[in-house]
C-alpha positions in Angstrom: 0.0 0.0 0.0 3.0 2.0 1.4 4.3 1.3 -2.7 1.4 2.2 -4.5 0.5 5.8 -2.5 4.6 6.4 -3.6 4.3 5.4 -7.2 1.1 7.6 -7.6 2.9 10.5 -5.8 6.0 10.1 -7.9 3.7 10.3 -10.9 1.7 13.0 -10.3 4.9 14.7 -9.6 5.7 14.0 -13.1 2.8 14.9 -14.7 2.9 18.2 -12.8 6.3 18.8 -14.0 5.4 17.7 -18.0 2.6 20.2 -18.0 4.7 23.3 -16.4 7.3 22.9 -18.9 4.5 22.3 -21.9 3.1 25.8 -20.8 6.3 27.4 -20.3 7.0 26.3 -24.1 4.0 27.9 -25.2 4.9 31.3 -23.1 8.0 30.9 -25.8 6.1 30.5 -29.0 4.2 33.3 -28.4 6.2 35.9 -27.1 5.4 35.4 -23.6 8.7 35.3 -22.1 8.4 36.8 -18.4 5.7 34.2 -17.8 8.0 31.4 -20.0 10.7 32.7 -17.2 8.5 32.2 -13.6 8.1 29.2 -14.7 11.2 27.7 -16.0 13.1 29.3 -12.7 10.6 27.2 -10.7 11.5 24.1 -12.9 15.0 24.7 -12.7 15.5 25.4 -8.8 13.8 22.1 -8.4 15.7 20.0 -10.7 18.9 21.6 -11.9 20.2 18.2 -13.7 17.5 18.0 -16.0 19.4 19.8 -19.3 15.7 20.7 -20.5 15.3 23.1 -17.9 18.2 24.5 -18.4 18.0 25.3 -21.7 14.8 26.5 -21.4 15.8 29.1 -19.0 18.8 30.2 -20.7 17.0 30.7 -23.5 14.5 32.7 -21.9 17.1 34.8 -20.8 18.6 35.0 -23.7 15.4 36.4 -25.5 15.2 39.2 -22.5 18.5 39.9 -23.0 19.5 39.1 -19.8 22.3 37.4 -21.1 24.7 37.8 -18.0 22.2 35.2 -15.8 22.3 33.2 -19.2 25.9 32.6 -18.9 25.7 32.1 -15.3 24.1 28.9 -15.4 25.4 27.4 -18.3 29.0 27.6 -17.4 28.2 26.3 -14.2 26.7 23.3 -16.1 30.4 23.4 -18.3 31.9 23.3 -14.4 30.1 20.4 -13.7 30.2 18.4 -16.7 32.9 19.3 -18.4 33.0 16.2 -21.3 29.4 17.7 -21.8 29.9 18.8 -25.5 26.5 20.0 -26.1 27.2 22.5 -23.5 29.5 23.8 -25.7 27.7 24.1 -28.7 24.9 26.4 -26.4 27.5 28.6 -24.5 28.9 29.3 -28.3 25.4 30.2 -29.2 25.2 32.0 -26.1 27.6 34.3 -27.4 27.2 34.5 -31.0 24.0 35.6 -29.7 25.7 38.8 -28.6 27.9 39.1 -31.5 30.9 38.0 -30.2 32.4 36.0 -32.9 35.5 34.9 -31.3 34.1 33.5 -27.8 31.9 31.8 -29.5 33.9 29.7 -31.9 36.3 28.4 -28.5 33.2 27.1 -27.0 32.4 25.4 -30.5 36.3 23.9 -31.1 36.1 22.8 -27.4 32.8 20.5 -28.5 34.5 19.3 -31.7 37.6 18.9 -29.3 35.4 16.8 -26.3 33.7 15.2 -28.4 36.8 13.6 -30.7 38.2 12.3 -27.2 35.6 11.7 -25.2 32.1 11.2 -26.7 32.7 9.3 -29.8 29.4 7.1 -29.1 27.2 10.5 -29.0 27.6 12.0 -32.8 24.4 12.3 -33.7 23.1 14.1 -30.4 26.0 16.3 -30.9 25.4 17.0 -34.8 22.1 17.8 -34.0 22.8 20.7 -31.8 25.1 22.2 -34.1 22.2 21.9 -37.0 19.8 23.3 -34.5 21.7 26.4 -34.4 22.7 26.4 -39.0 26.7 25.3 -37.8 26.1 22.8 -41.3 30.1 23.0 -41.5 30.5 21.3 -37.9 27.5 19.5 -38.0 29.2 17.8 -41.2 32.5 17.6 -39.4 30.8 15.7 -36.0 28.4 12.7 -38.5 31.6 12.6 -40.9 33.8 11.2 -37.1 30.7 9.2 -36.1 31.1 7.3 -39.1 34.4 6.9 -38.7 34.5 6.3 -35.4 31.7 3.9 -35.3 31.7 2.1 -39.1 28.3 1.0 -38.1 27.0 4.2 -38.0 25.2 5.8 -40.9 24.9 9.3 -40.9 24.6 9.2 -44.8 21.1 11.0 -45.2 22.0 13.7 -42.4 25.0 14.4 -44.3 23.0 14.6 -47.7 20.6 16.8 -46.3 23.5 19.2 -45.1 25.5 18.9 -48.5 23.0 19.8 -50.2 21.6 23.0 -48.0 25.5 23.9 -48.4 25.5 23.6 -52.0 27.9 20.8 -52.3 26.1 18.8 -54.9 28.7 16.1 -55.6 29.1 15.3 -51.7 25.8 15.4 -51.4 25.1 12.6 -54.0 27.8 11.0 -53.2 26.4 9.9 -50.1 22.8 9.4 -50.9 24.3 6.8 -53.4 26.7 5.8 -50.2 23.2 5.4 -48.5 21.3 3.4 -51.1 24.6 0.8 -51.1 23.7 -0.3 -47.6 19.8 0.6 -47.3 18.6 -0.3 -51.3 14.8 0.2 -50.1 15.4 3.9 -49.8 15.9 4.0 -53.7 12.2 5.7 -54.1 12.8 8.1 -51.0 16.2 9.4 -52.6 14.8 9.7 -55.6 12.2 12.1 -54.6 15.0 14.0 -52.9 17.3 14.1 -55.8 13.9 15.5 -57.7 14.7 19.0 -55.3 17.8 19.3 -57.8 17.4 17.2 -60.8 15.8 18.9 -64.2 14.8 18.1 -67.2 17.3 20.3 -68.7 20.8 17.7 -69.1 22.8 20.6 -68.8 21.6 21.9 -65.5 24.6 21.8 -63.0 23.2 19.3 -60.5 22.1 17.2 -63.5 26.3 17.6 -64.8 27.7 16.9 -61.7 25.6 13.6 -60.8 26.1 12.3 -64.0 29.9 12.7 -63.9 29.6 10.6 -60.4 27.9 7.8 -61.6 29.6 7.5 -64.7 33.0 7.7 -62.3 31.8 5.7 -59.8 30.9 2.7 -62.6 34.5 2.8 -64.2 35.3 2.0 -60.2 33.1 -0.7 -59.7 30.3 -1.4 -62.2 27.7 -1.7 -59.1 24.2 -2.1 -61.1 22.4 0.4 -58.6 24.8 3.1 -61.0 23.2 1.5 -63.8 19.8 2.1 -62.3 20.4 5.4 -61.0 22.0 6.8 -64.7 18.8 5.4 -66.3 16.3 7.1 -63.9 18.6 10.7 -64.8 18.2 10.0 -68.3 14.1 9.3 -68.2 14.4 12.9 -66.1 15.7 14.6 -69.1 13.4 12.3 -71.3 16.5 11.1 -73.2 14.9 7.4 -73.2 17.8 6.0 -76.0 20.1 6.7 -73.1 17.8 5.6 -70.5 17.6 2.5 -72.9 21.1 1.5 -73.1 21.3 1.2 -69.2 18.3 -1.0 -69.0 20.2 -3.5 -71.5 22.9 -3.5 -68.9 20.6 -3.6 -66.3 18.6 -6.5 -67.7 21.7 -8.8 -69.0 23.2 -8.7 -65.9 20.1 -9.2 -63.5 19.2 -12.1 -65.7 15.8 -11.4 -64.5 12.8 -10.6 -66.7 12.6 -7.6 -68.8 10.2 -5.2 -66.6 12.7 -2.5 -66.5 12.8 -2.3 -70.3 8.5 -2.5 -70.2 8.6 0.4 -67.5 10.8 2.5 -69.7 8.7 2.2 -72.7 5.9 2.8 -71.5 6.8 5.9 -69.8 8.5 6.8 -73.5 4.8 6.5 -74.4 3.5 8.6 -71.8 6.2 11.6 -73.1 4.6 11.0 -76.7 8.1 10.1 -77.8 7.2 6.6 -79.6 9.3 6.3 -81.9 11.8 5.7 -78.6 9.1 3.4 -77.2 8.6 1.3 -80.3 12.7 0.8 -80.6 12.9 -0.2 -76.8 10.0 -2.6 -77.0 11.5 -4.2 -80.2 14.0 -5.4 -78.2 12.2 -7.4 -76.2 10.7 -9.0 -79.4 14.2 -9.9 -80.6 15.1 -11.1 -77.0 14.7 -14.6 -75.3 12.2 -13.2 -73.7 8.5 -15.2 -72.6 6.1 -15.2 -74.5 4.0 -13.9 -71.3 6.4 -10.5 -72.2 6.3 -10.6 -75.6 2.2 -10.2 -76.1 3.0 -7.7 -73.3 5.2 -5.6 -75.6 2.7 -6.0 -78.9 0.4 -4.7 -76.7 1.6 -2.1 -75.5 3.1 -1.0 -79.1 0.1 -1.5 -80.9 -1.9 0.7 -78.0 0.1 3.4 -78.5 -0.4 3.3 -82.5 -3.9 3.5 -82.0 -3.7 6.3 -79.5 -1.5 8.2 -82.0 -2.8 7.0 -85.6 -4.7 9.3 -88.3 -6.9 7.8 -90.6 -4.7 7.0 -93.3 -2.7 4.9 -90.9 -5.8 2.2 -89.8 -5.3 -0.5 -92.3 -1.6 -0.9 -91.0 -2.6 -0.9 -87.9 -5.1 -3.7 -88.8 -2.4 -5.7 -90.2 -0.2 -5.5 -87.9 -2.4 -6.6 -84.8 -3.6 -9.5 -87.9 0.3 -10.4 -88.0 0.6 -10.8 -84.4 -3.1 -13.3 -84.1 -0.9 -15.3 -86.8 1.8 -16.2 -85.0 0.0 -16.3 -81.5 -3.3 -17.1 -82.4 -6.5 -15.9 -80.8 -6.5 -17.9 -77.6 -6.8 -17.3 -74.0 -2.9 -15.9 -73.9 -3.9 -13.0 -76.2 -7.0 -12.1 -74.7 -5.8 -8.3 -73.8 -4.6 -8.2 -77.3 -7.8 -9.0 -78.4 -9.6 -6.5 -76.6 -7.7 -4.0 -77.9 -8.7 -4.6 -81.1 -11.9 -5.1 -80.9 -11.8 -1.5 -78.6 -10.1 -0.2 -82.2 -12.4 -1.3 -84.5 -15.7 0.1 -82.8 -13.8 3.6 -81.2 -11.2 4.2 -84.3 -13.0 2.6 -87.1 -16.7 3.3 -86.1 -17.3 -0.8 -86.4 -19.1 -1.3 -83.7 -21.2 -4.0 -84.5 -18.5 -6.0 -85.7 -16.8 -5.4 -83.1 -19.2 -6.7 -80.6 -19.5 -9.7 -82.7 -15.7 -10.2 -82.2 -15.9 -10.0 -79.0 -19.1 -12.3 -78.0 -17.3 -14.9 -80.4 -14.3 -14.8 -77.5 -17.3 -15.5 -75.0 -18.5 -18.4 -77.0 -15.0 -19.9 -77.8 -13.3 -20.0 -75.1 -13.6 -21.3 -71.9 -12.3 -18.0 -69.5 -12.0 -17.2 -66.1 -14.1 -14.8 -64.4 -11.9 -12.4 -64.8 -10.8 -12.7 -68.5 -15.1 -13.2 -69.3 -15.5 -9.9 -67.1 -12.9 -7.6 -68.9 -14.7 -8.8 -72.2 -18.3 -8.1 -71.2 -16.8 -4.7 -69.6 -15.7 -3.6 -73.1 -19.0 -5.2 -75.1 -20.9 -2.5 -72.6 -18.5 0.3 -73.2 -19.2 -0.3 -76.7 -23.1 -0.6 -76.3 -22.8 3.0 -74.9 -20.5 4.2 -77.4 -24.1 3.2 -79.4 -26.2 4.7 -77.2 -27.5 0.9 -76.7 -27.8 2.2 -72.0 -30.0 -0.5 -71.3 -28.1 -3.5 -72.9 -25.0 -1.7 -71.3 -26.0 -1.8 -68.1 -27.3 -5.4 -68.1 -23.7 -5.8 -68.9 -21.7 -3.9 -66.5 -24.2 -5.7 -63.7 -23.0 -9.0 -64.2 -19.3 -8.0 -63.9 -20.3 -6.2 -60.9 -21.8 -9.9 -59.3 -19.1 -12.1 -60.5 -16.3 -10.0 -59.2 -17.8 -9.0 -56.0 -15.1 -6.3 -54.3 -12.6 -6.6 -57.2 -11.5 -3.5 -58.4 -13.0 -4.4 -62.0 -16.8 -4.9 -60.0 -15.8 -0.9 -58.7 -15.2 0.1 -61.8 -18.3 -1.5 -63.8 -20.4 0.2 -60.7 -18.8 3.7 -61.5 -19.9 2.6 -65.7 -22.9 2.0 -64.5 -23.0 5.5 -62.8 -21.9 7.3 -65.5 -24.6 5.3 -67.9 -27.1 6.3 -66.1 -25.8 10.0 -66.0 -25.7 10.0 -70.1 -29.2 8.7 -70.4 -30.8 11.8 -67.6 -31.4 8.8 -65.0 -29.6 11.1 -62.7 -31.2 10.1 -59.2 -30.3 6.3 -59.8 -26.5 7.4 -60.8 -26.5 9.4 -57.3 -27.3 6.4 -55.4 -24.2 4.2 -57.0 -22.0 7.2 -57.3 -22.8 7.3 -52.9 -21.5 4.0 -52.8 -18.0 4.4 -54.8 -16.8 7.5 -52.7 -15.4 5.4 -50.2 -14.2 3.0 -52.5 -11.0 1.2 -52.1 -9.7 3.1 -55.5 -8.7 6.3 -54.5 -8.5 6.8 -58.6 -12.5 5.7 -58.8 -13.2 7.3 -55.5 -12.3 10.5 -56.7 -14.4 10.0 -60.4 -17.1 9.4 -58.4 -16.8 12.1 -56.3 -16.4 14.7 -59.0 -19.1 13.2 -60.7 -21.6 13.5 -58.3 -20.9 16.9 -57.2 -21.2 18.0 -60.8 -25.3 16.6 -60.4 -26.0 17.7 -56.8 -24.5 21.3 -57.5 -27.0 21.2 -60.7 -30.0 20.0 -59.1 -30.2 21.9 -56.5 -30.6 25.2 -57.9 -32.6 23.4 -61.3 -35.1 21.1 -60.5 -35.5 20.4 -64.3 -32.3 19.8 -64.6 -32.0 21.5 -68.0 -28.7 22.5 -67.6 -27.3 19.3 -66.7 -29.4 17.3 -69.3 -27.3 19.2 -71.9 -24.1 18.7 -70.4 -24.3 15.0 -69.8 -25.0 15.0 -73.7 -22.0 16.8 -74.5 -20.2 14.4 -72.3 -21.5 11.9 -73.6 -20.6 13.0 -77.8 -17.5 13.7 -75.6 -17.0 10.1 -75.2 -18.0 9.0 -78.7 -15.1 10.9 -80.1 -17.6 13.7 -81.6 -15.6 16.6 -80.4 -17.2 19.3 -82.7 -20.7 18.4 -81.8 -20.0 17.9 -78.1 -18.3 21.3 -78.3 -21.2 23.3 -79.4 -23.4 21.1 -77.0 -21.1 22.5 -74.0 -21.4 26.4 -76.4 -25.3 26.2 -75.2 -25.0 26.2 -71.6 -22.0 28.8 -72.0 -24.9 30.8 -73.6 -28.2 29.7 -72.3 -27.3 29.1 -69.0 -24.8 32.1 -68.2 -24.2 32.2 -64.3 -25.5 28.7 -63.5 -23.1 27.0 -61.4 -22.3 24.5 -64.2 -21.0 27.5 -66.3 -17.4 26.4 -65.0 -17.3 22.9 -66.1 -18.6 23.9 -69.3 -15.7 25.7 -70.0 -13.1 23.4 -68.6 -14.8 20.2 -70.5 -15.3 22.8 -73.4 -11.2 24.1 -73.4 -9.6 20.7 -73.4 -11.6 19.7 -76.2 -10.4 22.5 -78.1 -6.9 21.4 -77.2 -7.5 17.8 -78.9 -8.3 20.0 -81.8 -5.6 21.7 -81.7 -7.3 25.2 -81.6 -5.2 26.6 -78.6 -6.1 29.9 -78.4 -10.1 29.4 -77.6 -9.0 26.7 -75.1 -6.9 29.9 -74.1 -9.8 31.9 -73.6 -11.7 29.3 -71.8 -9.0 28.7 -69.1 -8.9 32.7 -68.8 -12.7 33.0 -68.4 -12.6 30.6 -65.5 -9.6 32.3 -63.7 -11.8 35.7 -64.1 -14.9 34.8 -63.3 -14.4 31.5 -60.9 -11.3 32.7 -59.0 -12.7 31.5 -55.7 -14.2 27.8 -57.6 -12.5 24.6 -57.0 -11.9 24.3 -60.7 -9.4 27.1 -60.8 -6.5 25.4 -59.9 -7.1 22.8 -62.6 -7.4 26.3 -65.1 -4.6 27.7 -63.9 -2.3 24.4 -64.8 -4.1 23.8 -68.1 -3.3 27.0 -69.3 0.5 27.1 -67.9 1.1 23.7 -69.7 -1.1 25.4 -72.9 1.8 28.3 -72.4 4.3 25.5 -72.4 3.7 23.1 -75.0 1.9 25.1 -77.2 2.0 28.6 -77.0 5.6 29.3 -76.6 5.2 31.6 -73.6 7.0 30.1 -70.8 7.2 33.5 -68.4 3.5 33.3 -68.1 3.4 29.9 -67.6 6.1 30.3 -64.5 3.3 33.3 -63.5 0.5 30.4 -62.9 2.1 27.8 -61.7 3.4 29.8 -59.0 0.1 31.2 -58.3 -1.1 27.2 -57.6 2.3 26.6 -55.6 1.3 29.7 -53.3 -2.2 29.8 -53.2 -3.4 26.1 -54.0 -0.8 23.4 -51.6 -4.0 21.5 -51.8 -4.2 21.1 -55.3 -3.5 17.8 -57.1 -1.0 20.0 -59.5 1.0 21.5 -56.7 3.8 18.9 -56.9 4.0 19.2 -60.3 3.5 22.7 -60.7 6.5 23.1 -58.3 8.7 21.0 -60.3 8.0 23.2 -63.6 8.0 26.2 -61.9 11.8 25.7 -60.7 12.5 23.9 -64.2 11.0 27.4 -66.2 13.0 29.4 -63.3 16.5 27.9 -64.1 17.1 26.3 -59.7 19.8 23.8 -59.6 19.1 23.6 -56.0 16.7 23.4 -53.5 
C-alpha cells in the first residue's frame, strides 16, 4: 500500500512537472517570455540536472536579453560536466548571440575537441545541436567522425541533407548513393529527394555533376544500382535512347525478366516520344524473352499506334495486330490483345457492330476465367454505350459487378454504370451508385465518383429540371463517342443559355480541353482565362490555372507566363493535385539547380 500511494505520488509529480514545462513552451512560442521565465526558474530550482530546464531558462534569458544570468548557469553546467559537449555548442550560441564572434567559436572547437576524445558514441546528439543552431560545416564535421568512429554508423542522409543545403552537390550525391549501397529500399525516397535538384534540362549543373559521379563511380566498380540510378537521370531529361542503353545493362546482368525495359517504354509513351518506345519494345521482341512478355510488348506498341494514328494509318494498324493473331493465335494468352482490337475497331473505325460480334465470339469460344469473361463483357458495354444501346449496357456492367464482388473491376463496372445512367438523364439512380463508390478502395474511382456527383447535386439543387445538366451529360456523352465538334457546341449552349448557372465552370473546362485535342489553342486559351476571371474562388481554378501554364508551355511558346501560374497554384493552391508538379516546372522554367 506503502508502494502504490509512492508510485502515484511520484507520478503526479511527473505529470505536474510535464505540464509546467508544456506551458512554459508555449509562453516561448508566443512571445510570452516573463511568464516562460517564472516558470522555468521554478522548474529549474527544483531540478537543476535535467538539461531541458536548463536550456529553457537560458533561452528565456537570452530572448530578455539578460544574457549575463544566461551565462551564469550554463557555465556552471560546463563546471560540472565538463565532457558535456553539447554544453559547448549552447555557451557558443550564447555568445554569437551577442555578436561575439571569437568566444563563440572556442566554445564550439572545445565541442569538436570533447567530443573527438571523449564522446565518440554521441555523434548524432552532438550533430544535431550544431544543425539546431545552422553550424552545417561542424555539423558535417561531427556525423563525418561518427562514421568513422563507429563504421556501423550511418549518418549518410544527415550528411545529404546538409551537403546539399551547403551547395555541395557532388558530396551530397555521393552519399545518398553511399546510402542506397547499404539501405537499397530507400531508392524511391532518394529519388524524390534528388527530384529538389534534378531537371529536365541535361545541362543543369546538379544534372552535370551527378552524372559525372555515376559514370566515375561505374568505371570504379560497375555496381548495377549506377546503372539504375543513370537510367532514372536519363528518363528525367526524357532522353529514353540513353535511358535505354542502361536497362540493357541492367537487364543482362540481373538475368531477371525484362520489366525494366517495359517500365521505360511505357513511360516513353507517356512523353509522346514513340518512336523511342517502339525501338525499346522491339527489343524485347528480338530477346529470349517469354512469351508472357512478348504479347506484353505488342500490346503495348500497338496501344500506343492507336492512341496516336490518323486515318490513313488504320489499315496498317489492322495488319499489324492481324500479324501478331498469326503467330500467336486468338486464344486465352492474347485475350488483352484481343480486346484492344476489338476496342479499335468500334472507337477508331466506327465498327461497332463488328466489333461486338468479335468480341461475343471470345465469350462463346473460349472457356475463361471470371476475370478474363468480365474484362470482355466490360468492353461489349462500353461499346453498347458508345451506341447509345444504355440499357443493354448496363445489363452488362451488372453481371461484372456480381461475378467479381469487391474486385476493383466490380468498382469500376459500378462507376460505368454510374456514369450510364448519367448519359441517359437517369440522374437520381447514378447518385445512389455514385454514394457508394466515394469510399471506395480506389482512390482513382473514389475521386471519379466524387467529382461526378458533385457535378449533379450542384446542378439540381438550384434546377429542378435539370436542364442545364441534361445538356451537359449529352456533350459528355458526344465527348465520349469521339464527336468533339458536336459535343463542343453542346457545351457552347450552356455557355450561352445558362450564363451564371453553377455549371458555367465545367462547361468551360470540358469545353477548353476539347479544343486542345483539336488543336485550336487559343479558344482553349480563352476558356482557361474566363474561368480564372470569373471563378477565382471555384474549385476548378487550380485545374485552369495548370491547363493554361502547360497550354503556355507546350503550345503557345510563352513560358514567363506559364512560370506566372504555376506559381500562383504553388502559393495559393498546396491542396491542389497540381501542386507537386506545378513546383517541379515552376523551378524547371525558373533555371534552380538547388533546393
Amino acid at each position: 500500500m506503502r508502494f502504490t500511494f509512492f508510485y502515484i505520488a511520484l507520478l503526479s509529480s511527473f505529470l505536474t512537472f510535464a505540464q509546467s514545462e508544456l506551458l512554459a513552451k508555449n509562453y516561448i512560442q508566443q512571445g510570452q517570455y516573463e511568464k516562460a521565465l517564472s516558470i522555468y526558474k521554478k522548474l529549474y530550482l527544483k531540478k537543476p540536472s535535467r538539461t531541458s530546464y536548463l536550456l529553457g531558462l537560458a533561452e528565456v534569458y537570452q530572448q530578455l536579453e539578460q544574457f549575463e544570468e544566461a551565462e551564469k548557469i550554463l557555465k556552471k553546467k560546463v563546471e560540472e560536466t565538463p565532457y558535456n559537449a553539447q554544453i559547448f555548442v549552447e555557451l557558443g550560441h550564447h555568445y554569437d548571440l551577442q555578436g561575439k564572434k571569437e568566444e563563440a567559436r572556442i566554445y564550439y572547437d572545445r565541442a569538436i575537441e570533447t567530443y573527438s576524445k571523449y564522446k565518440k558514441n554521441h555523434a548524432y546528439s552532438l550533430a544535431q545541436t550544431f544543425e539546431k543552431y545552422s553550424l552545417l560545416d561542424e555539423a558535417a564535421l561531427i556525423y563525418e567522425k561518427g562514421m568513422i568512429h563507429n563504421p556501423l554508423a550511418n549518418f549518410n542522409v544527415q550528411l545529404a541533407k546538409i551537403y546539399g543545403e551547403q551547395g555541395k552537390l557532388e558530396k551530397m550525391f555521393d552519399s545518398y548513393l553511399d546510402l542506397l549501397k547499404q539501405q537499397p529500399n530507400y531508392k524511391n525516397i532518394v529519388r524524390r529527394n534528388f527530384g529538389d535538384y534534378i531537371t529536365e534540362d541535361p545541362s543543369n549543373e546538379a544534372n552535370l555533376i551527378f552524372r559525372k559521379l555515376l559514370i566515375k563511380k561505374l568505371q570504379q566498380n560497375p555496381d548495377i544500382l549506377y546503372n539504375e540510378m543513370l537510367s532514372w537521370l536519363f528518363v528525367q531529361q526524357k532522353e529514353f535512347k540513353k535511358a535505354f542503353i542502361q536497362e540493357k545493362a541492367i537487364y543482362r546482368r540481373k538475368e531477371e525478366g525484362p520489366q525494366g525495359i517495359i517500365g521505360l517504354a511505357r513511360i516513353a509513351i507517356s512523353e509522346k516520344d514513340i518512336k523511342s518506345a517502339t525501338e525499346i519494345l522491339n527489343y524485347i521482341l528480338q530477346t529470349p524473352a517469354s512469351k508472357d512478355m512478348k504479347l506484353t510488348a505488342h500490346k503495348i506498341i500497338l496501344k500506343a499506334k492507336v492512341d496516336n494514328a490518323t486515318k490513313k494509318e488504320h489499315k496498317t494498324i489492322v495488319e499489324q495486330y492481324n500479324t501478331v493473331f498469326e503467330e500467336y493465335g486468338k486464344s486465352r494468352e492474347t485475350i488483352g490483345l484481343q480486346v484492344d482490337y476489338a476496342h479499335f475497331m468500334a472507337f477508331d473505325q466506327d465498327k461497332k457492330q463488328e466489333a461486338i460480334q468479335f468480341l461475343k465470339e471470345i465469350l462463346d469460344r473460349e472457356r475463361l476465367s471470371r476475370f478474363q469473361s468480365s474484362r470482355i463483357k466490360m468492353k461489349i458495354a462500353d461499346i453498347l454505350v458508345l451506341d447509345q444501346k444504355f440499357n443493354q449496357a448496363l445489363i452488362y456492367y451488372t453481371q461484372v459487378q456480381n461475378a467479381l464482388k469487391n474486385n476493383f473491376l466490380a468498382q469500376d463496372a459500378r462507376f460505368k454504370v454510374a456514369k450510364t445512367s448519367y448519359y441517359k438523364g437517369d440522374f437520381a439512380w447514378a447518385q445512389t451508385q455514385l454514394d457508394v463508390l466515394k469510399s471506395s478502395t480506389s482512390q482513382l474511382i473514389a475521386n471519379d465518383a466524387m467529382e461526378l456527383s458533385l457535378i449533379i447535386s450542384d446542378n439540381s439543387q438550384e434546377d429542378s429540371t435539370q436542364t442545364a445538366l441534361k445538356i451537359f451529360a449529352k456533350a459528355d456523352l458526344l465527348a465520349f463517342q469521339n464527336k468533339n465538334q458536336e459535343a463542343i457546341s453542346k457545351y457552347e449552349i450552356i455557355l450561352t443559355q445558362h450564363k451564371g448557372e453553377k455549371i458555367e465552370d465545367e462547361a468551360f473546362l470540358r469545353q477548353a480541353k476539347l479544343f486542345e485535342e483539336e488543336k485550336q489553342y487559343e479558344k482553349a486559351k480563352v476558356n482557361y482565362l474566363k474561368i480564372i476571371e470569373f471563378y477565382s474562388d471555384d474549385i476548378l481554378v487550380d485545374d485552369a490555372y495548370y491547363w493554361l501554364a502547360e497550354l503556355y508551355v507546350n503550345q503557345l511558346g510563352q513560358p514567363e507566363k506559364a512560370k506566372e501560374l504555376y506559381e500562383k497554384i504553388i502559393f495559393n493552391h498546396a491542396d491542389s493535385i497540381f501542386f507537386v508538379e506545378a513546383r517541379k516546372k515552376y523551378r524547371a522554367l525558373r533555371g534552380d539547380t538547388i533546393n
